[in-house]
Wavefront OBJ file of the C-alpha trace (Angstrom):
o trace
v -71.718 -21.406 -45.144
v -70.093 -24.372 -45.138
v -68.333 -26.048 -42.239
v -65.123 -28.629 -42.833
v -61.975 -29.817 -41.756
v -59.395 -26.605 -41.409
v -56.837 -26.383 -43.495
v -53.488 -24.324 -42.879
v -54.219 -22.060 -45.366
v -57.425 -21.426 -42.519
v -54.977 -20.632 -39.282
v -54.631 -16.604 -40.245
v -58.632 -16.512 -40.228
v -58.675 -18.824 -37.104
v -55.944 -16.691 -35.877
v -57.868 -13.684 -36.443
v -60.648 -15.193 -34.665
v -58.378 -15.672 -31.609
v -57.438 -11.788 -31.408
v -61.256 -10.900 -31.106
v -61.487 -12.775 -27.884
v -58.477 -11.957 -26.318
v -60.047 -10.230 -23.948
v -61.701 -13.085 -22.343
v -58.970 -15.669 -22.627
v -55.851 -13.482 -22.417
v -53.162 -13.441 -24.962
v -53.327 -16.130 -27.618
v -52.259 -14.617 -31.131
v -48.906 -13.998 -30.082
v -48.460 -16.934 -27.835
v -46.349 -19.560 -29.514
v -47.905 -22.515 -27.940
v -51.288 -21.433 -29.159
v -50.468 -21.103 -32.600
v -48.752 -24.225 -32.636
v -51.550 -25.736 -30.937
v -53.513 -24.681 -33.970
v -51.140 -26.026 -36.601
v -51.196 -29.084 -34.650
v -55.148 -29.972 -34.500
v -55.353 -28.826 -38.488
v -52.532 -31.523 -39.205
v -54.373 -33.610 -36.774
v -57.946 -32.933 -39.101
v -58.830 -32.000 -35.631
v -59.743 -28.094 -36.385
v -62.989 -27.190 -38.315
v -63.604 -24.206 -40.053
v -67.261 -22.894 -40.817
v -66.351 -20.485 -43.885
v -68.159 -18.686 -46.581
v -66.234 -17.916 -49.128
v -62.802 -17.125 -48.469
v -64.198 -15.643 -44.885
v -63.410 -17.952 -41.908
v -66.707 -17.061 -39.671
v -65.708 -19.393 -36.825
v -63.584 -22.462 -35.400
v -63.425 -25.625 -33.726
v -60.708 -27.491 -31.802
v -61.476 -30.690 -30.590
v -59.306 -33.686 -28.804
v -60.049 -36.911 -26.605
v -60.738 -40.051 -26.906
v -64.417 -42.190 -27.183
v -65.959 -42.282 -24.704
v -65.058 -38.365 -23.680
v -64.430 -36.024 -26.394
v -63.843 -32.407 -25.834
v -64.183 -29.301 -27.744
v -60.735 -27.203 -26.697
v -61.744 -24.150 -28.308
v -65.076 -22.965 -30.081
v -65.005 -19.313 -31.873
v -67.112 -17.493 -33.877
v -66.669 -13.956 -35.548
v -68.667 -11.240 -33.832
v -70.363 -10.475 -36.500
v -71.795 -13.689 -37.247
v -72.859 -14.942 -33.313
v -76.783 -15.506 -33.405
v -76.395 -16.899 -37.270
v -75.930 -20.265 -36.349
v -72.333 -20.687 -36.780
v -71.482 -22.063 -33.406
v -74.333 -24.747 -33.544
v -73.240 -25.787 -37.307
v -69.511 -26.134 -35.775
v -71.246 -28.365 -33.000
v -73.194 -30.540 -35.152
v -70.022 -31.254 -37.521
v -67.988 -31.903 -34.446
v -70.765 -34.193 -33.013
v -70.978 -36.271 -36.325
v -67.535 -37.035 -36.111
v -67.454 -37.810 -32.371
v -70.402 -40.580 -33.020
v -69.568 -44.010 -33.290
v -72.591 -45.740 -33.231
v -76.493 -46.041 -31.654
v -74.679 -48.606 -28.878
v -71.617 -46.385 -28.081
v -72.175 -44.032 -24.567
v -70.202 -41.251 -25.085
v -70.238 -37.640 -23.544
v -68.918 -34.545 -25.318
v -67.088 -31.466 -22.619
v -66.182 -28.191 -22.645
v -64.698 -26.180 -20.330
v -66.330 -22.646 -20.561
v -66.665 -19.132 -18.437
v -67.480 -19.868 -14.757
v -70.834 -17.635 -14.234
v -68.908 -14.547 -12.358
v -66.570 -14.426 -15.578
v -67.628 -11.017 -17.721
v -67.826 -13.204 -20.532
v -69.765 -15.571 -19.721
v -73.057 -13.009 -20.353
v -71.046 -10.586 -22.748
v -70.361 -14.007 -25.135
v -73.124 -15.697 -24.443
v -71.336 -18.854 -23.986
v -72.725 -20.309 -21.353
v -76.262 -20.120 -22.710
v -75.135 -21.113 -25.846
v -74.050 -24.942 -24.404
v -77.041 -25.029 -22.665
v -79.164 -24.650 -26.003
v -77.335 -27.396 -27.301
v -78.566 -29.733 -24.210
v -74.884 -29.222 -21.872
v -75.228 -29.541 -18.503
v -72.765 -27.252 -16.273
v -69.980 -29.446 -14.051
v -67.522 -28.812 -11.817
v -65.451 -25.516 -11.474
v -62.519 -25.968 -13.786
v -58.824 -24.051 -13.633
v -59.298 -20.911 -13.780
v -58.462 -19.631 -17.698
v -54.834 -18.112 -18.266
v -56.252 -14.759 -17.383
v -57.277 -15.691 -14.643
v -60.848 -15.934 -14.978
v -63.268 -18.475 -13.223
v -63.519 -21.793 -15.939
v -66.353 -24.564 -15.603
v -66.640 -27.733 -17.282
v -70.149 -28.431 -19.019
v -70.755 -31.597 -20.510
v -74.026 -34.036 -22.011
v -73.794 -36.835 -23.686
v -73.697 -37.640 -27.553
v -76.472 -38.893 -29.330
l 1 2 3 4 5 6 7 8 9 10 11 12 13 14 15 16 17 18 19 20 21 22 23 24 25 26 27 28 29 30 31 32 33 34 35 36 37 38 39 40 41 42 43 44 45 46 47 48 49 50 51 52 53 54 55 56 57 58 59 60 61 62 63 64 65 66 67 68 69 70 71 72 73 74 75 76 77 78 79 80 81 82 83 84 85 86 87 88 89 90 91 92 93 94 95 96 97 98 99 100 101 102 103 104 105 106 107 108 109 110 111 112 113 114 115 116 117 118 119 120 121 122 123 124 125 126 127 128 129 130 131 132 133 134 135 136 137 138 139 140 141 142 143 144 145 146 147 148 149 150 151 152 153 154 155 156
């Protein structure tokens, strides 16, 4: 596996990606200002891609500015969650969030509020809190509808 910057010959994998979750975040695959979101973090260099072979097995969309960053979307293939996809994608993202030993920066997410089905059915939650995030305050709720809550810890 290796993880990189996406590249737009990635966005039908990512896009792919996007239809398997559906169900949790409501329509995105068809939604204009999703897929032009995408396009828009890989010109940006914004969007990883872990891949293996020509197989995109998950994807990253990150944004803000030192001190916060934020990851705005974090996918992995079904059949690949528990392989270490998601924590690669992290570790990639975190390299290029660092600036330095001095800088104080926090990384956030915004994931499934704890009454949201997915929150246990993607493991989501518990996946952030592996990697050392702290849940925040309850966030808008996602476009479905569903209960959203910020986690964040800080970078380094």
């Amino acid at each position: 596996m290796i993880v990189r910057a996406a590249r737009e010959r990635d966005v039908p994998g990512l896009l792919r990606l996007a239809a398997e979750v559906e169900e949790w975040f409501g329509p995105m695959v068809e939604n204009p200002g999703f897929r032009e979101a995408v396009a828009r973090h890989v010109r940006r260099s914004t969007a990883l891609v872990a891949v293996s072979g020509p197989h995109v097995l998950g994807g990253l969309l990150s944004g803000g500015r030192a001190p916060v960053h934020r990851v705005h979307w974090l996918v992995v293939a079904e059949r690949e969650r528990g392989k270490g996809v998601g924590r690669a994608l992290m570790a990639e993202a975190d390299r290029r969030f660092a600036r330095g030993a001095d800088a104080v920066e926090t990384v956030e997410v915004v994931t499934f509020g704890a009454d949201h089905p997915g929150a246990v059915t993607s493991g989501a939650r518990v996946f952030y809190e592996r990697l050392g995030f702290l849940p925040g305050e309850a966030a808008e709720p996602g476009p479905e509808g569903g209960s959203r809550q910020v986690y964040r810890r800080s970078l380094g």
